[in-house]
Structure formats: structure tokens, C-alpha cells
C-alpha positions in Angstrom: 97.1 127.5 176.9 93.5 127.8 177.4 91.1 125.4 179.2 87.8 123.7 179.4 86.7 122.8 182.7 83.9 120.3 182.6 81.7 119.1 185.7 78.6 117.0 185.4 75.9 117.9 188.3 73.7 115.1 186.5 73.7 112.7 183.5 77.2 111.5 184.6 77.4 108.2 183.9 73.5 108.4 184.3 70.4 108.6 182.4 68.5 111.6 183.9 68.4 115.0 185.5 70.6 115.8 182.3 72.9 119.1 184.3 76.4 119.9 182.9 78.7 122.7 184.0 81.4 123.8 181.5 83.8 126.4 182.0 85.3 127.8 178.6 88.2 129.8 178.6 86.6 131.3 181.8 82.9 131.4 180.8 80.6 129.3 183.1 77.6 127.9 181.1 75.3 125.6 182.6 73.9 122.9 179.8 70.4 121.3 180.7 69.0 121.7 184.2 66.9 118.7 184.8 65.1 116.2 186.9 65.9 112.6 188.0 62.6 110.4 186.9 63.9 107.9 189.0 64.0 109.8 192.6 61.1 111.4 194.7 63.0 113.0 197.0 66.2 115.8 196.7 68.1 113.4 194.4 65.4 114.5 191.6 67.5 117.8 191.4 71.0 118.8 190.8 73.0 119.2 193.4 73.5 123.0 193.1 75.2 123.3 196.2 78.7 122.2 194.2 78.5 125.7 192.3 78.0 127.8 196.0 76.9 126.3 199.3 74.9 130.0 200.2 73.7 132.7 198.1 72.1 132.5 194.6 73.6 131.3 191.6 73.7 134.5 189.6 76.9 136.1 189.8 78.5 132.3 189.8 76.6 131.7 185.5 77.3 133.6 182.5 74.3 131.7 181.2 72.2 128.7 181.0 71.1 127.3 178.1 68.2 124.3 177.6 68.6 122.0 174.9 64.9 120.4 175.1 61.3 120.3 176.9 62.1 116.7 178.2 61.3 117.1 181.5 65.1 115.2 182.5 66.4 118.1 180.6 64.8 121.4 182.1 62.6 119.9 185.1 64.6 121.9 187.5 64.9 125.1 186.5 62.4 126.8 188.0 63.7 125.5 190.9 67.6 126.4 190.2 65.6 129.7 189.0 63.1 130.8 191.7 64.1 128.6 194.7 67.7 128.6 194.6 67.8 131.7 192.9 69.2 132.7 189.8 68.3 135.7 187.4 71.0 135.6 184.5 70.6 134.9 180.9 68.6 131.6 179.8 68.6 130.3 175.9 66.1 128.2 174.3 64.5 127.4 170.7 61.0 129.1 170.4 59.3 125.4 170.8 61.2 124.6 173.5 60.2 128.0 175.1 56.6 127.3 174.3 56.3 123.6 175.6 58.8 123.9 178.6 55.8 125.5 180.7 52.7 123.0 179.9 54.9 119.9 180.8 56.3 121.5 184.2 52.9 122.5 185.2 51.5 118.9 183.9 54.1 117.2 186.4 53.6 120.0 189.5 50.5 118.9 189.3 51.0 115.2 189.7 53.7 115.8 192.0 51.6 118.4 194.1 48.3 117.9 193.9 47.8 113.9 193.6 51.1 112.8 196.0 50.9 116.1 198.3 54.7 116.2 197.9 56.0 120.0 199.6 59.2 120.9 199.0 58.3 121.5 195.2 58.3 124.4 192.7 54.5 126.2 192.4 53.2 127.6 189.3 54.1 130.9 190.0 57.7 129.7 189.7 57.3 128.3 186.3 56.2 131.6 185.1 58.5 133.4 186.7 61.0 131.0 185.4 59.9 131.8 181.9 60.4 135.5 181.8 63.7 134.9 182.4 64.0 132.8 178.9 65.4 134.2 176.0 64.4 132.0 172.0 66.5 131.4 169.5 66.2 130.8 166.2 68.2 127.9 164.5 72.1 129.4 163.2 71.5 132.7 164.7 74.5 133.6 166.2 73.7 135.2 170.2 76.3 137.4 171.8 75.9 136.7 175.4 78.7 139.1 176.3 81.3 140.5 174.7 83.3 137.2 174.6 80.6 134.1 175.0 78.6 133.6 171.5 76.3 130.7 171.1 74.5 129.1 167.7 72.0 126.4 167.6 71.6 123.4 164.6 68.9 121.3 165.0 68.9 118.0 166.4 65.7 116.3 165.5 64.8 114.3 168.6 61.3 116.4 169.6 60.1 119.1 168.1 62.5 122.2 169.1 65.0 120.0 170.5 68.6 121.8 169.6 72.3 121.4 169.5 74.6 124.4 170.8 78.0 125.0 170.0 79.8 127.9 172.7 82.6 129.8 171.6 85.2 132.2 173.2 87.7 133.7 171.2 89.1 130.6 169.5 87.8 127.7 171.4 84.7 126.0 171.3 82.4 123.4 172.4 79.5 121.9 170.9 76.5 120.7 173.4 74.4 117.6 171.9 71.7 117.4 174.3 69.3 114.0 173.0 69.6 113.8 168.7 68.6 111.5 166.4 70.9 111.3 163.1 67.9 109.0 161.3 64.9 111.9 160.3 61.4 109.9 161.2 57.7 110.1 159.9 57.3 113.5 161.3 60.9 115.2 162.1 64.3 115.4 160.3 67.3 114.0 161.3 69.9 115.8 163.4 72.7 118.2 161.3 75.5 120.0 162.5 78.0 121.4 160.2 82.2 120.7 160.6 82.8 123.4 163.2 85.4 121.4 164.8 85.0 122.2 168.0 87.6 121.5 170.9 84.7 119.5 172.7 81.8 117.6 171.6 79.6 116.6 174.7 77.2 114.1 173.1 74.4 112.0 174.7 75.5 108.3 175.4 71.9 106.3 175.8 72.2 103.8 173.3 76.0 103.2 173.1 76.3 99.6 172.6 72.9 99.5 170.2 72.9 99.3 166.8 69.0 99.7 165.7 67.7 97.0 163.5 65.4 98.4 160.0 62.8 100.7 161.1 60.2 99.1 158.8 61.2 96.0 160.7 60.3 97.5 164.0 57.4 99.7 162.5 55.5 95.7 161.1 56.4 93.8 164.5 54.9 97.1 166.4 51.6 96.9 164.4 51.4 93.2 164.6 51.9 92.3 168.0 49.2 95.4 168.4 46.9 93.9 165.9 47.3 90.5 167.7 46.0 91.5 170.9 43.0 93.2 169.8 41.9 90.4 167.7 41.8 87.9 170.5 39.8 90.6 172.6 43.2 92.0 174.7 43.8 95.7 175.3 46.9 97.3 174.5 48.3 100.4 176.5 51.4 102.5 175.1 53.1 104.5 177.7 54.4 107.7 175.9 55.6 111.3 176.7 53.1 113.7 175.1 55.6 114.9 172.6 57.7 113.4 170.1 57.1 109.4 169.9 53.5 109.9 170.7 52.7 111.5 167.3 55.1 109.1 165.3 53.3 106.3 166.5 50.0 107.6 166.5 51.0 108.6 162.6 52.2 105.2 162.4 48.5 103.3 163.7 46.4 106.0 161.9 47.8 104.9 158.4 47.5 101.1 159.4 43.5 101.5 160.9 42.9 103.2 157.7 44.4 100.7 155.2 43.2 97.8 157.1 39.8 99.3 157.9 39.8 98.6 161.2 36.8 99.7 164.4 38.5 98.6 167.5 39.0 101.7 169.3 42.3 104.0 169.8 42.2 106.7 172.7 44.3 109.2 173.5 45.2 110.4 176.7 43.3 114.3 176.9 44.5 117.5 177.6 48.5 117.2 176.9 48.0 116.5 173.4 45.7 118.4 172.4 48.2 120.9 173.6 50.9 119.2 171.8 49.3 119.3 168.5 48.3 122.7 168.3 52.3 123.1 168.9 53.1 120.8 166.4 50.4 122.8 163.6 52.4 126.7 165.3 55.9 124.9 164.5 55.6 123.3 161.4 58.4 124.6 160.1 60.6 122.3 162.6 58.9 119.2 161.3 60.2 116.9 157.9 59.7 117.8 154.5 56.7 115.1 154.3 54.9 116.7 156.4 55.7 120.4 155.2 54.4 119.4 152.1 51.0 117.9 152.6 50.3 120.5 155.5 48.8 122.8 152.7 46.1 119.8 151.8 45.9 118.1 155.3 47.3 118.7 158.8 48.7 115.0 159.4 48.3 115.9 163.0 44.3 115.9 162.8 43.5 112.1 163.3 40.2 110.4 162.3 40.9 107.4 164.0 42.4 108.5 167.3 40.1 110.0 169.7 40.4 111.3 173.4 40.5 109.1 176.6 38.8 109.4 179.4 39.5 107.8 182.8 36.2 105.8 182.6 36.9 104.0 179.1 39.4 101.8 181.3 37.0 99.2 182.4 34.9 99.5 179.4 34.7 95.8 177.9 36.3 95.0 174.9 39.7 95.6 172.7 41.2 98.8 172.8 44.2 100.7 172.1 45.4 103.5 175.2 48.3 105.8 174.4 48.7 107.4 177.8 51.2 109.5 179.4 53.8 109.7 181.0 56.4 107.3 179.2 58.0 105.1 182.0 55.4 104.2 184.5 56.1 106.4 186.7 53.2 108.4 187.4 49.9 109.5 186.3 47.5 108.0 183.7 49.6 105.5 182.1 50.2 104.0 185.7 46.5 103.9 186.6 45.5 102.7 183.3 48.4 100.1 183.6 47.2 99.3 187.4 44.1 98.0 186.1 45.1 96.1 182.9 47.9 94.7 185.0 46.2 91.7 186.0 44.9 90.4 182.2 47.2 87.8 180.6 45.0 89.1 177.4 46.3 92.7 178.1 49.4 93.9 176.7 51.8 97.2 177.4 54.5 98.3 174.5 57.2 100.3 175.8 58.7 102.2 172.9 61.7 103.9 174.9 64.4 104.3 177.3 63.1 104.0 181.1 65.4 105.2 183.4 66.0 102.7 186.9 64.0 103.5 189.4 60.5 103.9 187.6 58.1 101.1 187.5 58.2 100.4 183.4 62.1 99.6 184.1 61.1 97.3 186.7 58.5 95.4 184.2 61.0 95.4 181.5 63.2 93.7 184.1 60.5 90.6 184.8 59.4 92.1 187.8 56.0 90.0 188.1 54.9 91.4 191.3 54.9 95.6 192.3 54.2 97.9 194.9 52.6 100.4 193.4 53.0 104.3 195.6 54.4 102.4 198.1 51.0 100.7 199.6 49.6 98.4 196.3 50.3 95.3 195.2 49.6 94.4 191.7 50.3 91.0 190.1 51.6 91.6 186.6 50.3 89.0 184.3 49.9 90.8 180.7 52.3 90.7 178.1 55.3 93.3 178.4 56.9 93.8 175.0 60.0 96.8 175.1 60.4 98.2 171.2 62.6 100.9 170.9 60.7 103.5 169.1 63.3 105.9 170.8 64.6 109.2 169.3 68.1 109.1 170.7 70.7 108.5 167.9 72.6 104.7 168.6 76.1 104.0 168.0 76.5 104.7 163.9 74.5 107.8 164.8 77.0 109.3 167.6 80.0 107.7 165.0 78.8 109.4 162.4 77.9 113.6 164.2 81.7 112.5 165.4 82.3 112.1 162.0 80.7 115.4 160.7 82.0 118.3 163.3 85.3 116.7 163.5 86.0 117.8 167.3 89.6 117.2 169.4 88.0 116.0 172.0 84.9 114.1 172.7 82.8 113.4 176.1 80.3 110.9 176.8 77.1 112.0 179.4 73.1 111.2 179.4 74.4 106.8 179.3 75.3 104.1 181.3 78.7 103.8 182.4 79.3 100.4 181.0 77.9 101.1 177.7 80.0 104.3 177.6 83.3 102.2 178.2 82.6 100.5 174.8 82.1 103.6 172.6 84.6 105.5 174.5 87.2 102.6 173.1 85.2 102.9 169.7 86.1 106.3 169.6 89.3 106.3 170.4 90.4 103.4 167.9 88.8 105.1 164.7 89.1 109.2 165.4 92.3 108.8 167.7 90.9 111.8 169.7 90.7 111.6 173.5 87.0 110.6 175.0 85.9 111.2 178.4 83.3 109.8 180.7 82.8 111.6 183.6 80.3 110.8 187.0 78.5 113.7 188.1 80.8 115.6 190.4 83.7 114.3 188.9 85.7 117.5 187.2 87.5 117.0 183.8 90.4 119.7 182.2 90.8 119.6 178.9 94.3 122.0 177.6 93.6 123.9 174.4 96.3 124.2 171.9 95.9 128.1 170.7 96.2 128.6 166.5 97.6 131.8 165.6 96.3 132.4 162.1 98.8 133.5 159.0 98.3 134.4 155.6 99.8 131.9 152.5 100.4 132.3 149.4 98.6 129.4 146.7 102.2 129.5 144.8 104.1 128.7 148.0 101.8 126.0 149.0 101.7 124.9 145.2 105.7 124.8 145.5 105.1 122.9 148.4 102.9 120.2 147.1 105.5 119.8 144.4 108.1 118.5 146.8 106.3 115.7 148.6 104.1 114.8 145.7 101.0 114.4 146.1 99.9 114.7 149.4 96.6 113.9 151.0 94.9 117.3 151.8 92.7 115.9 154.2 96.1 114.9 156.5 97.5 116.9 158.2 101.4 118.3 157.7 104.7 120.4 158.2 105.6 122.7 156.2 109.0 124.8 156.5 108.7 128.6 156.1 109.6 132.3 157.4 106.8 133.8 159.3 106.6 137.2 158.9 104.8 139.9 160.6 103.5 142.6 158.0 100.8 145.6 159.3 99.5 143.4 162.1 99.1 140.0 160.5 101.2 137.3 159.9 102.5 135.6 156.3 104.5 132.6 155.7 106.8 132.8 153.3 109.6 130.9 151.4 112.6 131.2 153.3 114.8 130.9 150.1 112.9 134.1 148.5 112.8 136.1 151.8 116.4 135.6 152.2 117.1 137.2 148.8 114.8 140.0 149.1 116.9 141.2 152.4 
């Protein structure tokens, strides 16, 4: 009987420093290699030392394969790569490939340069890390020896984000990394077709939610925007510089236009400029919508939306700041925040998940009073509003990718450990397949029944039928035969007829 071995090194239980270790009929694959947003010192990484505690990590990985550019998701690998060492195979889609780099270097930077932190990768690393990446395309099947194969289906999510199903021999699992089954105003939603694999591993964030409308969410988001400027407030919008950042920014451009509105919207430079230029090179990975009206407009170019610079933050006067990053936790968005901070008038929309730890978790947890980098205190007396914009799929969307692949087993990672004990029941009472919920460190076996394929004929299975009458041939069911074995492959037969052929 074969076996899946399954051991998360992060996202266990946890949101962050997404890092799983499967082993798959012998194959060791390493899914995501990420950062902890949360932690500033060696907590941030995996905890390699559970795959060897001396030596690189080379001859211990068949491969390593990053599902997205989100920084909990591949933040350590030019770490894992150059630091701890490790020179095997690396998969990725082409955007992911292409992003990966700018956002590592973006937060080096940050972490280096502004907080003088040491122990930390340089930029050499990140290139070197790079070479060692190999892109994929979406359904192309890699060989990664002469046993592992991989195949990616797009998961929506960001732009290049990807699901990956593994297979040896028989046996399979299929690797979520973040989805979204609900396409948006400038992606599509996640598909996977029904490879039924032995193991899904899906993400877990938003177990227990069940998203209301997204018109709904789309008029509150504009008025409670509109609102503020109109009684002379400013409104800052902490986002990651890919993926919600342009839907909303599609989202305010179309309402500024039909509403014919002047009060300012800025950008945070640099990033997104970057990001849209990626956006305009992978078009092909966006929805239909925007496929379609690329040829007449790039929806990307905005006439309304222009670039930020650090001085237009005491400028007088409404405005509208997306900054980055997303949860508070560093750079502009937290300076930018630091000053507004103070303003009952002032507002800050968080449109996603922050993970514990980082300051927009503490706001959206009442925290009226911060110390900011360990030395400021800021009273916090503007409005905080938390509407989930986020691209993670909720509950229908995990019930429903369980629904499509049909898998025997199913593990929950990337969630909280509460929220995971209620889908995990979910699960079980409608699929009746077994669903795990592992903390990082904590190993899992899962025992693989072999099939051993054999040819049928349609009048046996016809005679079959007859006898129980009409079956449902979704369900599953036993039927009675003589299993033959004819120039190496197996038939089933009628017993009856065999017995009078001999």
C-alpha cells in the first residue's frame, strides 16, 4: 500500500509563511516556501532544520514548487536557496517567475535598508535564487524525473497564481495554494478539472465565512469612501501591489468617472507601475472582460489615479491613498497611516486578511493606542472599517473545488485552527472523506489503496445493469466476475461464459 507523508513547516494551523512538505510514494516536494508577516526575527522563516539539522537541502528535495508571488508564499526562498542551500529543481508560472523578484527586493529593502535588520537575504540571493526557477505554462504536464510529474490549473487569486496536482505512478495530490472560485473585475475564477486525487491540500483562511453579494460590498466600499471625502476626511487603503490593488482601483476609476468627481486618488509609486506593465505582458491570465476591451483600451491605464509621493501626505484637503503593503506592517502604508492616525475625519479601509502580529490586525481589533517600531506612540482616532475585498475562496468556494476534483482525502492548511474545526466537520458530513488539520511540525500518513486497472466488456456490464436495475452510475458497486490475465492485461469476465469456454 502506498503512502503520503505530509508535514507542515508553516501554514499549519496558521495564516503565514505558507511551507508544506509532502512525501508521495517516496518523492519529497516542498509546496510554498514563505515568510511569517507577523515575526521579525527567525520565526519569519520555516524551520528548515526539520528536513536536516547540517548540510544543504539538495539531495533531501526532489523539487520545490511556488504556487504564487505573495510574499507568505515564496518570501523564503532565496533564503532556503542561497543561505541554507539548495540547488534542485524549482516550478513556477511565467508571472509568478516574473513578479517573485520585484516584491523580494521591495521587502529586502524595507527590511535592510530602513530597519538595518542583518541576518537577511541580499539581492544577489534573489537572483541567484531565480536562476534556479523553472516556468510553466498552465496543463503542461513537467516530468521532474522519471516517476514525479506535475500540471498546473489556474487558480485565480493574483495574476499567475496556480494550483498543482503531483503524481507518481497512480497516486496523486493536488496543491491549492490561495484560489478564489468567484472570477472578479479583472481575473477568472479558479478551475480544476475531476482528477481525483488521493489528497487535496486546500487553503483554509476563510472557513467559517460565507461572503455576502459583491455588489453589496462593492456600493458600501464606495460610499463609506465617498462619505469621508465629502466632509473633508482622507481615506488610505492598505493594499499589496498586486491583485486587490487593481480591482479596486478598477472599481473607484469607474465610480470617479460616472460621478464626475476631482478629489484626488494617488497611488503609491514604483510597485505598480511595475505591476501594470505585468498585468499589460500577461494579459492572457486576466478575465475575458478585460481580454476583450484590451484591443480598444488597456483598463490598466487610469485617468483618474495618479502617483503618490511621500509629501502629498500633509497636503490639506480630501484624498484617497492606496499604499502598500496590505497589513500595516511596514513601509508607506504605515507612515502614511502614522500621520492620518490622529484625524477622527481620516479613515483606513482594510480590504483583506491581516495576519496576528502586524499592526492593521491590531486596529481591526480596537487597539486605540500603538507602539509603532517599537519607540512611537500614536493615538488612533480615525475611522477603521475591515471590508473583505479578499481573493481567497470562503466556505462554498472550498465546498465546491471539493466538489469538482472529487479527492479521497482532504487537508486543511494557510487558516485558523478553530475555523478549520468547523469545515473539517463540514467536510466530513457531506463528502464522507477523511479531513485533516495539521500544526506545522505535526506529520500526517495517509495509506493509499492501489487500483489495478482491467479491461470490460459494455455487454457484461450491460448484463450487469440488467440484474440490479437501474443503478445509479455515479455510486459506486460490486460486481461478480473472473479476472483473467490475457498478453499482459487484465479482463473481467462472466464467470458463467468463461466456465463454458474451458
Amino acid at each position: 500500500m502506498a503512502e503520503i507523508r505530509i508535514v507542515p513547516l508553516g501554514a499549519g494551523q496558521d495564516v503565514g509563511r505558507s511551507c508544506i512538505l509532502v512525501t508521495l510514494c517516496g518523492k519529497n516536494i516542498m509546496l510554498d516556501c514563505g515568510m511569517h508577516m507577523g515575526y521579525n526575527d527567525d520565526r519569519r522563516f520555516p524551520d528548515f532544520s526539520y528536513i536536516t539539522r547540517e548540510g544543504g537541502l539538495t539531495e533531501h528535495l526532489d523539487c520545490v514548487i511556488i504556487s504564487h508571488f505573495h510574499l507568505d508564499h515564496c518570501g523564503a526562498l532565496p533564503y532556503m536557496t542561497e543561505m541554507v542551500g539548495y540547488d534542485g529543481p524549482i516550478y513556477m508560472t511565467h508571472p509568478t517567475k516574473a513578479i517573485c523578484p520585484i516584491l523580494l527586493e521591495d521587502y529586502r529593502k524595507i527590511t535592510v535598508e530602513r530597519k538595518g535588520e542583518t541576518k537577511f537575504f541580499t539581492s544577489e540571493h534573489i537572483k541567484m535564487a531565480m536562476k534556479k526557477t523553472t516556468a510553466v505554462n498552465l496543463h503542461q504536464v513537467v516530468q521532474v524525473d522519471d516517476e514525479l510529474e506535475i500540471k498546473a490549473y489556474y487558480a485565480g487569486h493574483v495574476l499567475g497564481a496556480a494550483m498543482f496536482l503531483m503524481k507518481v505512478g497512480q497516486h496523486s495530490v493536488l496543491y491549492t495554494g490561495d484560489y478564489n472560485m468567484t472570477p472578479d473585475r479583472h481575473l477568472g475564477a479558479a478551475w480544476v478539472d475531476k482528477c481525483r486525487p488521493d489528497l487535496l491540500i486546500t487553503e483554509s483562511t476563510y472557513a467559517t465565512t460565507i461572503r455576502d453579494s459583491k455588489r453589496c460590498r462593492e456600493r458600501d466600499f464606495l460610499k463609506k469612501i465617498h462619505d469621508c471625502v465629502d466632509r473633508g476626511g482622507k481615506v488610505l487603503i492598505p493594499v499589496f501591489a498586486l491583485g486587490r490593488a487593481q480591482e479596486l482601483c478598477i472599481l473607484l476609476e469607474t465610480y470617479w468617472h460616472r460621478m464626475n468627481l476631482n478629489i484626488p486618488i494617488y497611488f503609491s509609486l514604483g510597485l505598480t507601475e511595475k505591476a501594470n506593465h505585468y498585468y499589460k505582458l500577461f494579459i492572457a491570465w486576466t478575465n475575458q472582460k478585460i481580454k476583450k476591451t484590451f484591443v480598444q483600451r488597456n483598463m490598466f491605464d487610469f485617468k483618474y489615479i495618479k502617483p503618490f509621493e511621500r509629501s502629498y501626505a500633509d497636503n490639506p484637503g480630501p484624498m484617497v491613498v492606496f499604499a502598500t503593503p496590505g497589513m500595516l506592517h511596514a513601509g508607506l502604508s504605515l507612515q502614511v497611516f502614522k500621520k492620518w492616525a490622529p484625524n477622527e475625519n481620516n479613515m483606513v479601509i482594510m480590504p483583506g486578511y491581516c495576519v496576528a502580529g502586524t499592526v492593521g490586525h491590531k486596529i481591526l481589533n480596537g487597539a486605540k493606542k500603538l507602539e509603532i517600531e517599537g519607540r512611537q506612540m500614536i493615538e488612533i482616532k480615525l475611522s477603521v472599517q475591515y471590508m473583505s475585498f479578499s481573493a481567497h475562496a470562503d466556505a462554498k468556494g472550498i465546498m465546491q473545488l471539493i466538489r469538482q476534483c472529487q479527492p479521497k482525502n482532504v487537508m486543511l492548511v494557510h487558516g485558523e485552527a478553530i475555523k478549520m474545526d468547523f469545515l473539517k466537520a463540514k467536510i466530513k458530513q457531506e463528502f464522507g472523506v477523511e479531513c485533516y488539520k495539521p500544526a506545522n511540525g505535526e506529520t500526517v500518513c495517509i495509506q493509499c489503496r492501489s487500483s489495478i486497472p482491467a479491461d470490460v466488456s459494455v455487454s457484461f456490464l450491460k448484463r450487469e445493469a440488467s440484474l440490479s436495475g437501474f443503478p445509479d452510475p455515479k455510486k459506486q458497486r460490486i460486481v461478480h466476475g473472473a479476472l483473467l490475465m490475457k498478453d499482459n492485461r487484465l479482463q473481467l469476465m462472466d464467470i458463467h461464459l468463461k466456465c463454458r469456454s474451458l
